[in-house]
Backbone as CSV, one residue per row, in Angstrom:
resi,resn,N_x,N_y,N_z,CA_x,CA_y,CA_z,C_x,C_y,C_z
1,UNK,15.863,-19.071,-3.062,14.454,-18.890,-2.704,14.345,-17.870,-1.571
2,UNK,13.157,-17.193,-1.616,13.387,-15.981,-0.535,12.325,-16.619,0.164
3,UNK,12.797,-15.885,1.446,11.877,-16.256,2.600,10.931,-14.970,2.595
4,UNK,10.067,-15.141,4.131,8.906,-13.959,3.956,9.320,-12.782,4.188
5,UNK,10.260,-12.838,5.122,11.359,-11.478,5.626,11.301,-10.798,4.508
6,UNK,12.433,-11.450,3.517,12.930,-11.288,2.398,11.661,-10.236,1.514
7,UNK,10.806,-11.680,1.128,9.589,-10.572,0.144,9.130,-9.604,0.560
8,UNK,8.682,-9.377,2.332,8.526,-8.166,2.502,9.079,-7.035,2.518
9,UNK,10.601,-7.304,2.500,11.637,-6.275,3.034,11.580,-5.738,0.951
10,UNK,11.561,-6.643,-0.042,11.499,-6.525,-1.022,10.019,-5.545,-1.488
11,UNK,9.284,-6.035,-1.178,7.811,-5.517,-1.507,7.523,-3.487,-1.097
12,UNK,8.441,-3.367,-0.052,8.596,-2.351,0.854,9.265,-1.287,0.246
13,UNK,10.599,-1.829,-0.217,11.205,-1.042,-1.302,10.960,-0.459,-2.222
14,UNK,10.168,-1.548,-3.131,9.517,-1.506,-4.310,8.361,-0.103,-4.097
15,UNK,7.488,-0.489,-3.076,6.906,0.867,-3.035,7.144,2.173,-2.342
16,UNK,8.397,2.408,-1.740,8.991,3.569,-1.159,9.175,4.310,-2.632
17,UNK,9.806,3.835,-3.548,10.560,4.057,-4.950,9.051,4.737,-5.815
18,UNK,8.268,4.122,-5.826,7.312,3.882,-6.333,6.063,5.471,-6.051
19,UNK,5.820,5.112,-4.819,5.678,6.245,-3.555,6.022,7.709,-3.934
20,UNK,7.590,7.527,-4.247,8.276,8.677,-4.157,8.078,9.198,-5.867
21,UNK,8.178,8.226,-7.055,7.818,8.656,-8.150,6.727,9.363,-8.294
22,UNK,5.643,8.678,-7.675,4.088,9.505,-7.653,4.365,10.220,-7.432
23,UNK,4.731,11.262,-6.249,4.535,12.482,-5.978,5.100,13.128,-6.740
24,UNK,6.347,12.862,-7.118,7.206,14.010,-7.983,6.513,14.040,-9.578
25,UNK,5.994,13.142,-10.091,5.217,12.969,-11.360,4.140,13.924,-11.353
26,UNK,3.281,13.625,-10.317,1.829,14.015,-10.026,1.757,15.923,-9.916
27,UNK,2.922,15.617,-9.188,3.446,17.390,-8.796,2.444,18.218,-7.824
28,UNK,1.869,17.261,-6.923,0.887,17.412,-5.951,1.199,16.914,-4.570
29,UNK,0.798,17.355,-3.712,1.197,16.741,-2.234,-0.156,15.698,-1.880
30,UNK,0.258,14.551,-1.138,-0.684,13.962,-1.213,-0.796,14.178,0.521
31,UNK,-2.416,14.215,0.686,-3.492,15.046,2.281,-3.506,16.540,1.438
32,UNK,-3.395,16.560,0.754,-4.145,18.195,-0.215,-6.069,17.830,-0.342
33,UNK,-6.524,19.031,-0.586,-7.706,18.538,-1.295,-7.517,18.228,-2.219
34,UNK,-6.793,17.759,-3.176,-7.192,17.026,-4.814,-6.638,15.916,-4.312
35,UNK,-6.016,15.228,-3.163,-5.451,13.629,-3.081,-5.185,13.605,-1.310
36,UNK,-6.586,13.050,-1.121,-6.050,12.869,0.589,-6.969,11.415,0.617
37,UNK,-7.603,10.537,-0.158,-7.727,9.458,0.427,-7.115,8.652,-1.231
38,UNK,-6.592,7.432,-0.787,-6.625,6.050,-1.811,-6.932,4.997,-1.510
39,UNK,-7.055,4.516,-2.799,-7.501,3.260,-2.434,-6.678,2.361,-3.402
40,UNK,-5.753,0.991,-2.752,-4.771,0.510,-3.529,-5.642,-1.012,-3.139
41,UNK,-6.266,-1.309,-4.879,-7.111,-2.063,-4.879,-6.482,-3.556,-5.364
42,UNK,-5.476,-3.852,-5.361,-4.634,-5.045,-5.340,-3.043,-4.480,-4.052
43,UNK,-3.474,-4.847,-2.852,-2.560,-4.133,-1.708,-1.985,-5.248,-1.679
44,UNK,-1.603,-6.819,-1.733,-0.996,-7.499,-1.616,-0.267,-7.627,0.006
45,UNK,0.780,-6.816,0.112,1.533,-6.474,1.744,1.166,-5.337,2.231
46,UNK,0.552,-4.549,1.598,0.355,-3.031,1.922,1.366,-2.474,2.173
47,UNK,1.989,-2.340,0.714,3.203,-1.921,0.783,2.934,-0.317,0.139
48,UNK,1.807,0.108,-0.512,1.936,1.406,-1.031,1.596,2.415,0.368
49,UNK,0.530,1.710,1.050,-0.278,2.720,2.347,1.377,2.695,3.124
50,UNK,2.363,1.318,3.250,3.214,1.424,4.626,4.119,2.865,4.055
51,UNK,4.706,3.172,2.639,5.423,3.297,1.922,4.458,5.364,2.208
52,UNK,3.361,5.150,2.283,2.964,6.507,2.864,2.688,7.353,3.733
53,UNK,2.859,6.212,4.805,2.550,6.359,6.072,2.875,8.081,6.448
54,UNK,4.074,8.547,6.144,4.149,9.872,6.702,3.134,10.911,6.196
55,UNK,2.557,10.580,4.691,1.631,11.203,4.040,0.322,11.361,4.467
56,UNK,-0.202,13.348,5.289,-1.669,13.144,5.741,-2.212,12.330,4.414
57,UNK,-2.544,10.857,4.332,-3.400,10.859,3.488,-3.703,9.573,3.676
58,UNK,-5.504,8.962,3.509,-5.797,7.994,4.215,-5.499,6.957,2.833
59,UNK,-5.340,5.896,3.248,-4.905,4.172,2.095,-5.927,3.401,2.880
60,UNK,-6.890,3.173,1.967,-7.656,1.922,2.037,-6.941,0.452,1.356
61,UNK,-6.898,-0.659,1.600,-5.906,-1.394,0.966,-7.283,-2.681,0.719
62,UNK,-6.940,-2.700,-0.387,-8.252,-3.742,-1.030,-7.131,-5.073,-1.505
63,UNK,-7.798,-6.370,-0.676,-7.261,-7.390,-1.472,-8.152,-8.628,-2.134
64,UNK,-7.417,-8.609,-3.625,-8.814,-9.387,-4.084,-9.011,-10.653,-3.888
65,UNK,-9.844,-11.082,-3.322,-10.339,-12.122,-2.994,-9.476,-13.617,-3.643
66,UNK,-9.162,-13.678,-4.727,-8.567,-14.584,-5.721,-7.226,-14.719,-5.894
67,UNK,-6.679,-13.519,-5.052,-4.837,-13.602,-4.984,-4.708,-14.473,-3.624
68,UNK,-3.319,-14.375,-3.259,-2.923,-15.116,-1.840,-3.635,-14.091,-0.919
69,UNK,-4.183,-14.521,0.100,-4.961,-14.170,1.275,-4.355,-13.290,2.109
70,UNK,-3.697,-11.961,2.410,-2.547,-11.096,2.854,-2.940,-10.521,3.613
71,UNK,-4.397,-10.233,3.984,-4.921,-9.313,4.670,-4.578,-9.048,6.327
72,UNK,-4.192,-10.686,6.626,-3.681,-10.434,7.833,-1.943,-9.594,8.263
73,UNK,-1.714,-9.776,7.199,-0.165,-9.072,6.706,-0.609,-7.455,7.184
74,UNK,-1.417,-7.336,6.355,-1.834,-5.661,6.444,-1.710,-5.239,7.725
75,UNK,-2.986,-5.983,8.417,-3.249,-5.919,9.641,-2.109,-5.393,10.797
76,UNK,-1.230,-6.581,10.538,-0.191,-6.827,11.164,0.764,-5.554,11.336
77,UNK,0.964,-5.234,10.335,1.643,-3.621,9.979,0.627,-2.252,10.298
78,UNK,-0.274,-2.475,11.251,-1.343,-1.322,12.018,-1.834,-0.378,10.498
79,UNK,-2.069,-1.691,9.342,-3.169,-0.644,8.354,-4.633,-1.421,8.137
80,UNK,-5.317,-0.636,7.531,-6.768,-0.941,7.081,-6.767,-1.468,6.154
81,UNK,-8.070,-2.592,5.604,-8.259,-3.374,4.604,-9.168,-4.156,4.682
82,UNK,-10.047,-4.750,3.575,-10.668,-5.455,3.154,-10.350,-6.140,2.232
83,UNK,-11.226,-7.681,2.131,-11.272,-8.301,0.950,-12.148,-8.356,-0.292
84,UNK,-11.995,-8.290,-0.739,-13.325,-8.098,-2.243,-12.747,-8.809,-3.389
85,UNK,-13.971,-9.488,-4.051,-14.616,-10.350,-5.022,-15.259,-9.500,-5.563
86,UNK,-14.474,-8.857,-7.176,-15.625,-7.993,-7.644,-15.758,-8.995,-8.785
């Protein structure tokens, strides 16, 4: 069983990897004008915004209302977020 360490240190990974596919797929820099804000509308740990952090580019991190409650997670890691019930 993993602890919280664990899932986060897991969750983190997952979107460095993830992170790094986008850009090379997309074939765009992200803080360009065609991609300088997102919005990662199931952020769970805010693992895509932590995972961009070096990227000029702003991450709104949306968590939905109906998953586990994470937002303070976000927080915690100095990013932005809300909850929403759409």
């Amino acid at each position: 069983m993993d602890n919280g360490a664990n899932l986060f240190e897991l969750d983190t990974q997952k979107w460095v990897k993830r992170v790094s596919f986008y850009k090379k797929s997309l074939g765009v820099k992200l803080g360009t004008a065609k991609i300088r804000n997102v919005m990662d509308m199931n952020a769970y740990l805010g693992g895509l915004a932590a995972a961009a952090v070096s990227d000029p580019v702003w991450v709104m991190n949306v968590v939905p209302a109906q998953k586990p409650l994470t937002l303070g997670v976000i927080y915690d890691r100095g990013l932005i977020g809300v909850y929403h019930d759409w």
